[in-house]
N, C-alpha and C positions, 0 to 999 in steps of 0.2 A: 558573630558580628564582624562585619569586612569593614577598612578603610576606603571611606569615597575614590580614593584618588587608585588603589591595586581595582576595584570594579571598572573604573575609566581607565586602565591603562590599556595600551594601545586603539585608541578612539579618539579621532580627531575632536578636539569640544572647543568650544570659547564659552565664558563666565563673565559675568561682571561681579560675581560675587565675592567678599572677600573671607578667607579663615574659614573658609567652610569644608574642609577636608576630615571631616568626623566621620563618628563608626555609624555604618549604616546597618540597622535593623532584620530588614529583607527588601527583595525586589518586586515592584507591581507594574500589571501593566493595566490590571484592573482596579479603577478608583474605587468601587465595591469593598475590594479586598487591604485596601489601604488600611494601614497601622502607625501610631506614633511612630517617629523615627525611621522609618522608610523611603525608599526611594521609588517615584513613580516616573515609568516613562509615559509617555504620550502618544501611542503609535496611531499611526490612520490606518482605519482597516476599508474593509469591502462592503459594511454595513455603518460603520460610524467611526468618529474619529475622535480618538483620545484626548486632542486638544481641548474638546469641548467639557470635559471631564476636570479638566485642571483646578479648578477651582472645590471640585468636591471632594480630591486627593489633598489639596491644602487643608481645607477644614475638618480632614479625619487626621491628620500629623504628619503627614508628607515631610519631611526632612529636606527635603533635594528632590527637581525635577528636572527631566533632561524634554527637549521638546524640540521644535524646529526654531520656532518663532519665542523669544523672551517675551512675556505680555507686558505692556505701557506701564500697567500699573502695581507692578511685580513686587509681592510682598520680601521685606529686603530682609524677614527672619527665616527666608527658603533660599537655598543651595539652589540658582538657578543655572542648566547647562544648556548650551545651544547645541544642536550637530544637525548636518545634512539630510539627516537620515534614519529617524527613530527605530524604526525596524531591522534596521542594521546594526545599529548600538546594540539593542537588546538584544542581539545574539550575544556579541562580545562581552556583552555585561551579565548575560546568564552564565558565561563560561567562567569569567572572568572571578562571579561571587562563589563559584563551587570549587575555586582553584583548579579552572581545566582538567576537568575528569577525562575528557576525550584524549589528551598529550600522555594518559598513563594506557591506556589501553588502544589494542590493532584495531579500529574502527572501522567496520566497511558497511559503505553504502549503497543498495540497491534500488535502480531507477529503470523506467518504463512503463508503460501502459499495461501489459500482461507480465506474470509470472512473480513479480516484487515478492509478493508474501510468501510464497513457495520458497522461492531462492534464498529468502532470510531465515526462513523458519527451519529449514534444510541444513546449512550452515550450522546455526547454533545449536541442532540436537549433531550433527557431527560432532564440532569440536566437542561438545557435553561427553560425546561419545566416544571419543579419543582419551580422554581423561583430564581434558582443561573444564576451569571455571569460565563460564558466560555469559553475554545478556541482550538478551533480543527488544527490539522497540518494532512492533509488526502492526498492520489491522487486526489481524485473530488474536495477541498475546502478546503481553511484554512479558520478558521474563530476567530476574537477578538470580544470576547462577541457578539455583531449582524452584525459587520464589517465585510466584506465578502471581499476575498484575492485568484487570482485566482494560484491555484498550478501548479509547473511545473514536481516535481519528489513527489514520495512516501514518503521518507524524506529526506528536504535542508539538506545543506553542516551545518555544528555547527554554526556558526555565523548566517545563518539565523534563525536557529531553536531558539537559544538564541537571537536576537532579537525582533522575536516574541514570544519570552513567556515573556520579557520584557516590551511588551506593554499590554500582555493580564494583568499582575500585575501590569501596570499604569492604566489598563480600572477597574480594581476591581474584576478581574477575580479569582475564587477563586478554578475551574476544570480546567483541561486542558488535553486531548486526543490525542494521537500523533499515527499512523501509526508509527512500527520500522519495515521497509527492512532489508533482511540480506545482502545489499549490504553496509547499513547505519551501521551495529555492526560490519561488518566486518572492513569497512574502518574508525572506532570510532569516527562515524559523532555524536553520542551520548554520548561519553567520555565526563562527567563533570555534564549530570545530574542527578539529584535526584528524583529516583521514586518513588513513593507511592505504586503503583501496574503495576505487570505485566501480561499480558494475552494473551494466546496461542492458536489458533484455530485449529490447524491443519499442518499436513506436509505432500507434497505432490511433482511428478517428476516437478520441476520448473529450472531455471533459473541458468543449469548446462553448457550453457556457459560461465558464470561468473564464478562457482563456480567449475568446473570443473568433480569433486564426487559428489552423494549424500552425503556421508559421510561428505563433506565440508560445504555443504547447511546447514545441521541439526549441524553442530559444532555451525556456524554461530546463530540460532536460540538459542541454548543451551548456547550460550557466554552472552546474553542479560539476561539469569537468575540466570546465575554464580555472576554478577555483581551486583542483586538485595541488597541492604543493608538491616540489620538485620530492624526488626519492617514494611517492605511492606509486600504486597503480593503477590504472585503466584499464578492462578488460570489457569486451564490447564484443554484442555478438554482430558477427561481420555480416551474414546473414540476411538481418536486415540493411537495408538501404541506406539507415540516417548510420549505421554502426560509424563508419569512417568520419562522421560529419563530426562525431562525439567527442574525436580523436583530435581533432584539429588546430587547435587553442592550448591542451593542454600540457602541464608544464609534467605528469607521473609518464611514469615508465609506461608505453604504450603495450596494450596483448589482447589476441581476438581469441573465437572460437564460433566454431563451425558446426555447420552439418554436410552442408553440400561445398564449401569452396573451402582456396588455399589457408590455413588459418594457425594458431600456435597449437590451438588443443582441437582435435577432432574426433568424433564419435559419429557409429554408426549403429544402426536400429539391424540388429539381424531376424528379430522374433516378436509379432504383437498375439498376446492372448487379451481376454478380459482378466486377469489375476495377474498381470502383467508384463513386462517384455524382456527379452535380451538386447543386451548394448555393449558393443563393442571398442572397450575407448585403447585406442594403441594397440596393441598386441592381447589387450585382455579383455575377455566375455565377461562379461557381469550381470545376472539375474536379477531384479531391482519389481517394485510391487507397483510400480507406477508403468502408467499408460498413457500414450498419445505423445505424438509428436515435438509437444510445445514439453511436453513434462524430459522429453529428452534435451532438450537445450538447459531447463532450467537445471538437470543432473550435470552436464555438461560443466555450466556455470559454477558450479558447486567443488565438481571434481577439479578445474583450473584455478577457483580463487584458495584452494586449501591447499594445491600443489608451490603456487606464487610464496603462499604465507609458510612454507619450509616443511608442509607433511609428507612424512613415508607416504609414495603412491598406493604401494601395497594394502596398506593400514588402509587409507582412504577408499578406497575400491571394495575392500570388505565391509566396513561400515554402510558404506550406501546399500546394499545387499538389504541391511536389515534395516532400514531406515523405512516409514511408512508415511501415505500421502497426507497433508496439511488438511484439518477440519474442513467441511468445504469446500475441499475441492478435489473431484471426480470423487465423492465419497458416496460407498456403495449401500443401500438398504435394499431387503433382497422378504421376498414376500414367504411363507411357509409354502404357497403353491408354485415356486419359482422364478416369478415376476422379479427384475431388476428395476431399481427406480436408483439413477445416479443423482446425486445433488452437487451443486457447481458454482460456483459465485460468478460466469462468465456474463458481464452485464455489459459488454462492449461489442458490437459486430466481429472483431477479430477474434474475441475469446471465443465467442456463443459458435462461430467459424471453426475455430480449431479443435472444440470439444464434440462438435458432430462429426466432423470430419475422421475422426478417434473411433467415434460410434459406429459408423459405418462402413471404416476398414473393418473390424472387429467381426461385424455382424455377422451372424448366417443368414439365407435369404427365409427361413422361416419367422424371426423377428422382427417385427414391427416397431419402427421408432414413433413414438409421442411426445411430443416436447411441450410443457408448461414455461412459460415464457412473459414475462414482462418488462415494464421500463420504468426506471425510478421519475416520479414527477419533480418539478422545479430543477430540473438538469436537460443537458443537452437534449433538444429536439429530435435536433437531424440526424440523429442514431436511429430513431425510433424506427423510420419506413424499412432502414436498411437489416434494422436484426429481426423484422416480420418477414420480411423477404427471405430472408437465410434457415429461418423457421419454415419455412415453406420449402422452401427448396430440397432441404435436406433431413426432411422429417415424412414419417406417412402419414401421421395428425399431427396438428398441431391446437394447443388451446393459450388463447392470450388472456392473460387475469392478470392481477392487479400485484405490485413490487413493493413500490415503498412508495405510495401516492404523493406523500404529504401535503402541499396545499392543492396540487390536482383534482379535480375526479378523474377518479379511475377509468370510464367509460371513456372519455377526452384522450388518455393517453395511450389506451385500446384501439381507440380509431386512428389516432396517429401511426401506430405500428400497422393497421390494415390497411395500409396508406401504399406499402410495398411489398404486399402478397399479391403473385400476378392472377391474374383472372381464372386461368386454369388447373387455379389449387385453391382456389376458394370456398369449394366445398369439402376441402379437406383442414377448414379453423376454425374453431369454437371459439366465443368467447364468451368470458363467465368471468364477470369483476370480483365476486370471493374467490380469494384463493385457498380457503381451504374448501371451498365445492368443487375448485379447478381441480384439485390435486387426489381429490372420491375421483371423481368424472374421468379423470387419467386413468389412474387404478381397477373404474369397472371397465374402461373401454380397454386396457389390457389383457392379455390371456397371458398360460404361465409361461410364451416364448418373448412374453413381450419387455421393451426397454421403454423406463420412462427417464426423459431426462428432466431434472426442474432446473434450472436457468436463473440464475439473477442474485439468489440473497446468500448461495451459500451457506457459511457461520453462524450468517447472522441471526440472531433470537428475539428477533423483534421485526413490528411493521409499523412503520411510522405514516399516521395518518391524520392531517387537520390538526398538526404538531403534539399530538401526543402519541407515545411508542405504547406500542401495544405486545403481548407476550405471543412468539411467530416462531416456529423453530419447522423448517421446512422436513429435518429427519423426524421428529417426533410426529410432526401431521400424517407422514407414510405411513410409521409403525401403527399409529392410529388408524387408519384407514386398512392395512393390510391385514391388521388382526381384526378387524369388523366385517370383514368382507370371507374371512375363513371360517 
């Protein structure tokens, strides 16, 4: 149990209420979840607004509610607090009630449209593997020191994020690695904590039915380095285009990294096999199990934020050697008659871009690429022509099936992607709404020189369709498929 007033410290409020500085229960932001003695915030979200709730947080024991607006007829045996900005409070006041777990531990956040889960995931089995205690907050995996926690979003709501970094500094954790969404800065699911370092992969067309503009998306990405406090850092790959835009506002110690220009940390690709490449960072060759271009930047990223945070080079350089690719991604299932089927979470034109492009450096000209490919429904549209087009271009078949429909049909969002396959590669795309018929149909139209790639769901183990998730694990469908077909 915290004191009202250590929760609200540092958070603009006004009250009219008097003596109400008692020990608060827990924090909600869900009226649902309300308990005697608690405290509910109020937040507007993107589907409904908290406000509207307030009365059924009172009637479960609500203690204290903070909101925008004090209501006319305000029960005067509730703590009631005003502030500007609900969603913003309730950062500080998730932090706030776990006694700032983030100000005990080096916290680094990674943001962008590609590589986020890689680059975090990378990070925390290093440092693991250095011989510090850790804790990852990822898509694939949250993880307390070796406690493994399975994720549901990119990144929780602030209470959970501050819950678990409360435990990773009860486990002795002394890193900690967080995926930032611009869905997570934008609605200041991160307001309250304390970064040590920030890190920037890359900006690419994503998730512009949330965000409506590009211009919004990259505000959202640029708000997360605005916020950096004086003495972290910033590390940006210069690379891309918005890298320096990232840099501009903020108050951390500025540092890039490259592939092609002048930068702090620079790495060069001397070797690509399919088992994977050589990388030359500085003076020294490193053999490493990852492949493609993108996956060298996110090594890159890896090798400069563990260098910043005070690691022997040496050390760090041999660790990455042994280090192996994230669930998911470019993960290899390989048939008994020698068929390659890669699996890849690339659901964005620049990903589904960069992991062919991978493919067919790689290739010999007796391999055939077949890409399985689709588009999650109720999200951005105008993805959809552009990663049908790039499936075409850069494939020899292609078959569009069905992702994560949800309230879509699948056919609807089939036709959207055949929307930007040009005329004369149109008889080089199937389409086939089941995907586990898409992913047989790959595998017979395969021979043993062939590469399939599946596209889209990666990790994920489920297909969400007509709002219920259904059990979908795109490696197990292969192994399925590959062993019925021997």
């Amino acid at each position: 149990m915290r004191r009202l007033s250590e929760i609200l410290e540092g958070i603009d409020y006004r009250t009219e209420s008097d003596g109400c500085d008692h020990g608060i229960s827990s924090v909600c932001f869900d009226s649902r979840k309300v308990k005697r003695g608690d405290l509910f915030v109020a937040v507007p979200g993107t589907q409904t607004d908290g406000h509207r709730f307030i009365n059924d947080a009172v009637n479960a024991g609500a203690a204290a509610v903070v909101c925008s607006n004090i209501p006319a007829e305000a029960d005067p045996g509730i703590c009631w607090i005003s502030v500007d900005d609900p969603s913003f409070a309730l950062g500080v006041i998730a932090s706030n009630y776990y006694n700032r777990p983030s100000s005990s531990l080096r916290l680094v956040g990674i943001t962008g449209t590609n590589g986020k889960t890689t680059t975090a995931t990378l990070l925390y089995r290093l440092f693991s593997s250095l011989g510090y205690k850790a804790g990852l907050l990822s898509t694939v995996m949250n993880y307390v020191a070796d406690r493994e926690f399975r994720a549901t979003l990119t990144t929780p709501d602030p209470l959970v994020i501050n819950s678990y970094l409360r435990e990773m500094c009860d486990a002795g954790c002394e890193y900690a690695f967080m995926e930032v969404s611009s869905h997570a800065v934008k609605q200041n699911r991160i307001a309250g904590l304390d970064f040590s370092m920030g890190i920037f992969t890359n900006i690419t067309h994503d998730h512009l039915d949330y965000h409506g503009t590009f211009d919004d998306y990259l505000a959202a990405k640029k708000k997360f380095f605005d916020g950096l406090p004086a003495g972290s850092a910033a590390l940006v790959n210069i690379d891309d285009r918005n890298g320096e835009f990232m840099l501009q506002n903020t108050s951390a110690e500025k540092y890039s990294y490259s592939l092609r220009s002048v930068a702090d940390y620079k790495c060069r690709i001397l070797e690509h096999r399919l088992d994977g490449m050589n990388i030359r960072f500085g003076n020294d060759d490193v053999w490493t199990r990852f492949i493609g271009e993108f996956n060298a930047y996110n090594l890159l990223a890896v090798f400069a934020a563990a260098d910043l945070m005070g690691q022997d080079r040496t050390e760090v350089l041999t660790a990455l050697t042994l280090l192996k690719p994230v669930p998911g991604r470019f993960e290899f299932v390989r048939s008994a008659a020698g068929t390659t089927a890669i699996v890849d979470y690339a659901h964005t034109p620049d990903a589904l871009d960069n992991v062919l492009k991978a493919i067919n450096k790689l290739k010999r000209p007796v391999n055939r690429v077949i890409t399985v490919i689709g588009a999650g429904g109720d999200r951005d549209r105008s993805k959809r022509p552009v990663m049908g087009e790039i499936s075409a271009l850069k494939s020899d078949r292609v078959i569009l099936t069905s992702d994560n429909p949800r309230s879509e049909d699948p056919v609807d969002i089939i036709n959207d992607m055949l929307k930007g396959v040009p005329e004369d590669k149109r008889n080089n795309v199937l389409s086939i709404s089941d995907r586990r018929e898409a992913l047989r149909t790959a595998a017979m139209l395969a021979d043993k020189d062939g590469i399939i790639l599946v596209a889209g769901k990666g990790h994920e183990t489920y297909q969400e369709i007509k709002g219920v998730r259904h059990h979908f694990d795109d490696r197990e469908e292969l192994e399925k498929v590959f062993t019925s077909l021997n």
